[in-house]
N, C-alpha and C positions, 0 to 999 in steps of 0.2 A: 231727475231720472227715477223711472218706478223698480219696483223688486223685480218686476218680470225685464224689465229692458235690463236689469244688471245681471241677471241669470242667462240672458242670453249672452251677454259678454263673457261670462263664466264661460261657457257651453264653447265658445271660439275657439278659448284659454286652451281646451281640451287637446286640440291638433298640435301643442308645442313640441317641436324637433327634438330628439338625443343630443344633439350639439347643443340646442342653447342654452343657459347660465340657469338653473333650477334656482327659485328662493329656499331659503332654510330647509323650510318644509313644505310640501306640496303634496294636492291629494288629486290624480288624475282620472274623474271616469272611473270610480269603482262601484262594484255592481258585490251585492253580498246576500246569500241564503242563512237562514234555518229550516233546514230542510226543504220541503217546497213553498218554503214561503220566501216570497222576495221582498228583503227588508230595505236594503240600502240600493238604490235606484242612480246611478247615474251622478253618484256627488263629487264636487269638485271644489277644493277654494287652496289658497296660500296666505302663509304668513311669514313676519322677517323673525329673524334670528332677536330673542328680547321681547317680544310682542305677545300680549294676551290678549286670547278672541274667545269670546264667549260662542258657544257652540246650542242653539233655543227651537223654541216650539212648543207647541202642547203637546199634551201627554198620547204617547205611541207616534209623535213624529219622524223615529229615527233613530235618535239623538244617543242616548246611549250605546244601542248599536252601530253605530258608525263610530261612535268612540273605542269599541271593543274589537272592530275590525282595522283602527288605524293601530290599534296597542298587538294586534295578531295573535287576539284569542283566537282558542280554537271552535268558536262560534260568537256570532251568522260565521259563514265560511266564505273568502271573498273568491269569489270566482274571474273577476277580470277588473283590470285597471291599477292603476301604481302608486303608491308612496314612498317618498323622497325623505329623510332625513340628513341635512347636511352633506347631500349628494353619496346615500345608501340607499339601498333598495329594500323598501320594508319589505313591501309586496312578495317579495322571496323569500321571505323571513319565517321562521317560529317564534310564538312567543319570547321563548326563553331568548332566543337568538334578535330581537328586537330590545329586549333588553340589556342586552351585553352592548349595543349599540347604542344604551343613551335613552331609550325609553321607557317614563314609568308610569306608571296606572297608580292612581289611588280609587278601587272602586267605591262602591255608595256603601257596603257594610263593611267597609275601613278591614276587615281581617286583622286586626287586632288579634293575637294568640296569646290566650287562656294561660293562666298557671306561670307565666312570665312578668317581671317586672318591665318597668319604661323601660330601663339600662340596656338589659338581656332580648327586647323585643326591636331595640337601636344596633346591639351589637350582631344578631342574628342577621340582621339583613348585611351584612357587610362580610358575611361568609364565605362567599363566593363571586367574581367576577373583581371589575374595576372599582374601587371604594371612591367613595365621593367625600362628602364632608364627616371631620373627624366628630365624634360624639362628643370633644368639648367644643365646636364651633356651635353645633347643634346647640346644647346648651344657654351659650352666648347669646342666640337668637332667640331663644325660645325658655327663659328661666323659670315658666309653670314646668314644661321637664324638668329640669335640676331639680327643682323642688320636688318633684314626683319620684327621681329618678331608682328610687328602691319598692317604693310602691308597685303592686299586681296589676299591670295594666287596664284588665278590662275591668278594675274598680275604678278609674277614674270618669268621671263626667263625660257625657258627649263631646262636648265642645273637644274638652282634655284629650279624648280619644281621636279624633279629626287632627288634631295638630298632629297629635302622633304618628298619625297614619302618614302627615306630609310630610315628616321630619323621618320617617324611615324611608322617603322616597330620596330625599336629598341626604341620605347616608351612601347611597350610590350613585356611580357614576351615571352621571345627568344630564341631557342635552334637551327632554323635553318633557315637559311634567302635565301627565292629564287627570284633571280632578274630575270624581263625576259627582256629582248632588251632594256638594259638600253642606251645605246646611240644612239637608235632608233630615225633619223628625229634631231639630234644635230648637231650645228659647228662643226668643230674640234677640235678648242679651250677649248670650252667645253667640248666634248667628252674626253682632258686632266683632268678638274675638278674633272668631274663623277670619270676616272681610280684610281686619288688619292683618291678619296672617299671607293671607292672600296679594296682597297689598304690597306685603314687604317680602314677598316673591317675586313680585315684577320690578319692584326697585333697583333687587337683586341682579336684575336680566334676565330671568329662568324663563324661556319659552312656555308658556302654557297655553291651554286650551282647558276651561274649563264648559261641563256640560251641566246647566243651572235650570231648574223650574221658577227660581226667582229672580225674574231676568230683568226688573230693572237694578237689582242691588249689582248682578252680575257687570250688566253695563257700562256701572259708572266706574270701574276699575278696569276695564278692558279697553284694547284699540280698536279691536278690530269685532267683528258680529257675523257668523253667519246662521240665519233661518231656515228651519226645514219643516218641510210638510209633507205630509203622507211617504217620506223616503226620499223625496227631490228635497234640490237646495233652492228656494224661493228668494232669496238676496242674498247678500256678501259684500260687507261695507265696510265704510268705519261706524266704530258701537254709536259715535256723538250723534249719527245721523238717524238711527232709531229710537232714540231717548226722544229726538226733535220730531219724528217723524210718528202721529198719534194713528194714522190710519193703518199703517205698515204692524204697528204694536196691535192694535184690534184685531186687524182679522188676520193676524198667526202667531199672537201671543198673549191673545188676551186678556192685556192690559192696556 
């Protein structure tokens, strides 16, 4: 089956009833501005509750923005079509009010705050709303924390900072963790750290979606893939079938 025959099966997906059983998460037919520009075109895919899908394309596909309108920033601005969260309605949502519901952003400059230790930049985000995991679980998982944990955060290493940035997302209550370009502007080396990290969020169960310019590293730890081009969703698979699949990788991801 080609990307365009699985796009139009996506495309059918769209007509699903209010009655029928929604997966986890589902993104139906959204359509999203910056102003007058139309970013986000008509995307649409699902995933199961546990499952991470790499979210790809070349550079100004999308990608990010469609990540920032399923997270309900307040730009692009979505103007019509729905997202489902464990049978919520994002699409009604304000940021703020998307994440009291379970939603968290990691974006690509981590936001990391200055003048703060790991400890204090762990403890802050648990200030408000549903607390997720305690700072010594955190820990447990994650012992470059501990180790850092008095240390000024934005003294430590990218890599060091990337973790932190996904360790204050699982400080709060959690039901779906979206990474964007997490090994964005990293060694290599590093960019290995991140992947285990990553790694041992899915193992976890933690629903992700992350949004990767290095999409085969992305892949080989994901279930599920879906490709976008110019705004549209051009496929929506399992990841194994893009890794196998070399002309699909060329002309809209070229690799």
């Amino acid at each position: 089956m080609n990307a365009m025959t699985r796009h139009s099966e996506l495309k059918g997906a769209q007509s699903m009833e209010p009655s029928q059983e929604r997966p986890f998460f589902s993104v139906e037919d959204i359509h999203a501005w910056y102003g007058e520009s139309y970013i986000v075109q008509g995307v649409s895919f699902s995933i199961a509750k546990g499952e991470v899908l790499s979210l790809l394309g070349r550079n100004g596909a999308g990608k990010t923005s469609t990540l920032r309108t399923l997270a309900r920033a307040d730009s692009p601005v979505l103007k019509s079509g729905e997202i489902w969260l464990d049978g919520q309605p994002l699409h009604r949502m304000k940021s703020y009010q998307a994440a009291q519901a379970g939603v968290q952003l990691v974006p690509e400059d981590r936001r990391i705050i200055g003048g703060l230790t790991v400890e204090e930049n762990l403890l802050l985000a648990q200030v408000s709303g549903q607390k997720g995991w305690s700072v010594e679980k955190i820990y447990d998982h994650f012992p470059r924390l501990a180790e850092r944990r008095t240390q000024e955060a934005t003294t430590m290493s990218g890599g060091e900072q990337q973790m932190l940035a996904v360790a204050r997302a699982l400080a709060r209550d959690l039901k779906i963790l979206f990474l964007d370009e997490p090994y964005e502007g990293l060694a290599p080396v590093i960019v290995q750290e991140i992947e285990k990290i990553v790694r041992q969020i899915r193992d976890l169960g933690i629903t992700t979606i992350i949004v990767e310019q290095n999409a085969v590293a992305a892949l080989r730890f994901s279930d599920r893939a879906v490709i976008m081009d110019t705004g549209t969703v051009v496929y929506s698979g399992a990841a194994a079938d893009v890794l196998e699949n070399a002309e699909l990788r060329h002309n809209y991801l070229a690799v």
